[in-house]
N, C-alpha and C positions, 0 to 999 in steps of 0.2 A: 504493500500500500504506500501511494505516495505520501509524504511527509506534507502536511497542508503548510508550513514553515517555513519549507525549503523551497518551494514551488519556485521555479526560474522563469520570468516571463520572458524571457529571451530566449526560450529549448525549442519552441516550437508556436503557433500558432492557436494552438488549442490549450496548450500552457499561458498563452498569453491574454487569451479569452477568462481562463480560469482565474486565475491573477487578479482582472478586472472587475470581476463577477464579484470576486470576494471584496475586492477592496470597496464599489461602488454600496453594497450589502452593509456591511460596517460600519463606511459613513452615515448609511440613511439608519444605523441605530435598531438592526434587524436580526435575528438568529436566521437559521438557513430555515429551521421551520416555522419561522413565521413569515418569512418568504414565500416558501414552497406554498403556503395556504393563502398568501394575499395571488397569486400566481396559477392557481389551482395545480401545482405539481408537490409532490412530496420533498417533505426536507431533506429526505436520504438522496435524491434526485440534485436538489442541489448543490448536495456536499458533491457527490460524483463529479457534476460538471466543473466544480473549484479544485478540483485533485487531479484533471485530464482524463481523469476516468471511462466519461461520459459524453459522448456527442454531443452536443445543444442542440436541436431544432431549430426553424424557425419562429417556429408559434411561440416555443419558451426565450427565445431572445426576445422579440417583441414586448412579451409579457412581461420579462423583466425589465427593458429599458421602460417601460408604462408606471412601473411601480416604483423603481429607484431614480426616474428622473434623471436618464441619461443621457437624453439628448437623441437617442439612434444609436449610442456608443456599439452592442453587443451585435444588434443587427445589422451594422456594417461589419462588423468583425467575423457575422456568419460565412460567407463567403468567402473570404482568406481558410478560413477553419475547414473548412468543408473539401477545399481544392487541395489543401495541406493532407488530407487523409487520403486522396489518389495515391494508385501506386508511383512512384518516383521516377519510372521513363516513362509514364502519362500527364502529368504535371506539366511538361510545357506546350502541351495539346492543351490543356483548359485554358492557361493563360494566352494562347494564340486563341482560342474561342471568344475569351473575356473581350479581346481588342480587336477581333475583325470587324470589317463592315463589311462584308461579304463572306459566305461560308459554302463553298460548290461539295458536295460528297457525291459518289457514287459508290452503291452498296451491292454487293451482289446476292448476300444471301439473308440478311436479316436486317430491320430498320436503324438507323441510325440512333446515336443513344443522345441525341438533342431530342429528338422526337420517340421516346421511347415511352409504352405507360409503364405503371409503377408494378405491374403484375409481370409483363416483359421483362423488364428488368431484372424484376426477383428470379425469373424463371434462366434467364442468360448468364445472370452473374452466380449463380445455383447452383450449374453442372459441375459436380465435381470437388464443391468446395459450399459449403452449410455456415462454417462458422461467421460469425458476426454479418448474417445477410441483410439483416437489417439496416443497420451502418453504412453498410456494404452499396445496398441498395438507395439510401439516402442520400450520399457523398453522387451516386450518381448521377442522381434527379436534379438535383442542388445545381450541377450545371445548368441546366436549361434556363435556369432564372433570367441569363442573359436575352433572353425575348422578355423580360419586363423593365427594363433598362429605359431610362427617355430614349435614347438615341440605338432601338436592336440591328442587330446586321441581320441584313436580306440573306438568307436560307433555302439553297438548292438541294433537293435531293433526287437524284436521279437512281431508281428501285427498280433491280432486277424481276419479273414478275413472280422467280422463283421464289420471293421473299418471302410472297404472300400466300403461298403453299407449304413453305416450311413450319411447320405445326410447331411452334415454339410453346413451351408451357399449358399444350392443350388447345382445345376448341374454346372456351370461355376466356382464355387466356387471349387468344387470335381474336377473337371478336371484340373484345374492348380495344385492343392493338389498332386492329382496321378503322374500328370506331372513331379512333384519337386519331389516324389519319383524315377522315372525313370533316372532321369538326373545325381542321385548316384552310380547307378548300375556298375560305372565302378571305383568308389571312393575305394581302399580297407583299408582306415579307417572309412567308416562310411558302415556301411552293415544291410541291410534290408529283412527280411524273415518272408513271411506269414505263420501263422496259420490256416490251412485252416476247414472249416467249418465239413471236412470228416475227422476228427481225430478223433472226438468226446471226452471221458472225457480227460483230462492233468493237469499237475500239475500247472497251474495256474488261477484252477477255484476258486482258494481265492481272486484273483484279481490280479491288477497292481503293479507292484512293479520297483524298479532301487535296480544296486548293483553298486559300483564306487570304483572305486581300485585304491590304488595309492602306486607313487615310493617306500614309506619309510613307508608309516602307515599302520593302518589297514583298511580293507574293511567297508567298510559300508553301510548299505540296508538300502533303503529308502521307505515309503508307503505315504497313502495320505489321507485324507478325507476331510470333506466341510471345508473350511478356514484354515486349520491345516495338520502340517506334520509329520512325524516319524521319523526320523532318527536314528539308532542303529546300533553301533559297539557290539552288542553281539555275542562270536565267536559262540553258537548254533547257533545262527538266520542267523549268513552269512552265516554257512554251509551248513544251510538249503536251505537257498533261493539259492543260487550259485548251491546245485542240483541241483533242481526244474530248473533254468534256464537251465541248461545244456542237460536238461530233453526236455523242451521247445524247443531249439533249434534244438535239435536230431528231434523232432516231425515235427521242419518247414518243409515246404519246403526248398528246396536250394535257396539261391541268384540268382542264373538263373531263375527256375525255379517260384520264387516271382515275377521276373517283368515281368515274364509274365502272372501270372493272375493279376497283377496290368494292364500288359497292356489291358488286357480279358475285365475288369470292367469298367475301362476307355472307349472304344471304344462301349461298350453293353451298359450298364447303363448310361453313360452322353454322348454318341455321338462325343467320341472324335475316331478321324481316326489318328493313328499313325504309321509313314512307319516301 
């Protein structure tokens, strides 16, 4: 158990969250359980988050900056916290996410984890590995926040049709999946266009990749393999891949025209009836 004493808010990010939690707690003259109860979370709960124990949430940073009179303190600090528990060559994938204003993916077998529901998730981040999925699961949702930002980046995904065949987590799993795809089709920064299985060859039978663009820098393409990422600002490779994408997209279907074989697959395949 960590030493509540010795807490270093310098260790880490969630240490430094921890640190804050306790220190703004004290000033306003509060035990953790009387906290936990102005907060509706338990006091053991809040000891955990002051020791790094404990993940925060969002709702419990909220809740606490509301009751200690922070300012936003904790809930700006969610996000740093939450990026910091990515594993360590995914890390600077989140922070190019934080700062693109452009985000192009192409995926070949399963949705993109910007656009991921929370049952997907549990079910992908799942295989193979149980411990701490919640966490687990959370840390990766916590991305997406970047679409509530004033200023979000425009969001391409270009989706293999196979995706949407792939029985990930099940039939009620896939159906809420599909679901949270449709419910963007009217979003026009985040846009979704299938691939469909009748194109046959395209230029991204080398696989998945992201291009992420921003204000002032250069582009940069990103690839992926088991535990490990790629990231390269080389200008061949982004001009390559930025074809090939544009290549891709030309191939999709239209945006109209995706949700509705997302609706097709949904309603055939898992049984979902959508008006």
């Amino acid at each position: 158990m960590v030493n509540i004493n010795t807490l270093d808010p310098g260790a880490s990010p969630l240490d430094y969250y921890g640190f804050e939690l306790r220190r703004c707690r004290e000033a306003a003259g509060l035990t953790q359980r009387q906290l936990g109860d102005i907060i509706n979370f338990t006091g053991s709960l809040v000891g955990q988050v002051e020791t790094a124990r404990k993940l925060p949430t969002l709702d419990f940073s909220e809740r606490a900056d509301a009751a200690l009179g922070t300012g936003g303190l904790l809930s700006r600090l969610h996000p740093l916290v939450m990026r910091s528990q990515l594993p360590a060559w995914f890390r600077q994938v989140a922070e190019l996410e934080a700062r693109a204003v452009e985000i192009c993916t192409f995926q070949t077998h399963m949705v993109h984890g910007l656009l991921q529901s929370p049952s997907y998730v549990r079910a992908v981040l799942g295989v193979l590995d149980q411990d701490n999925l919640e966490d687990r699961a959370a840390v990766r949702l916590a991305r997406q926040r970047i679409f509530e930002k004033q200023e979000p980046p425009v969001f391409w995904m270009v989706l293999s049709e196979a995706a949407l065949h792939q029985e990930i987590g099940g039939r009620e799993v896939m159906r809420e999946q599909l679901a949270h795809l449709l419910t963007l089709e009217e979003d026009p920064r985040v846009n979704v266009q299938i691939l469909p299985y009748a194109i046959g060859e395209h230029p991204g039978l080398q696989g998945s990749f992201n291009v992420y663009r921003f204000a002032d820098d250069p582009s940069i393409v990103y690839t992926e393999g088991y535990s490990s990422g790629h990231p390269t600002a080389n200008p061949d490779t982004v001009k390559d891949c930025s074809l090939r994408y544009d290549h891709l997209r030309a191939a999709a279907l239209s945006i109209k025209d995706s949700a509705g074989l997302i609706r097709r697959v949904m309603e055939d395949r898992y049984g979902e009836q959508v008006a």
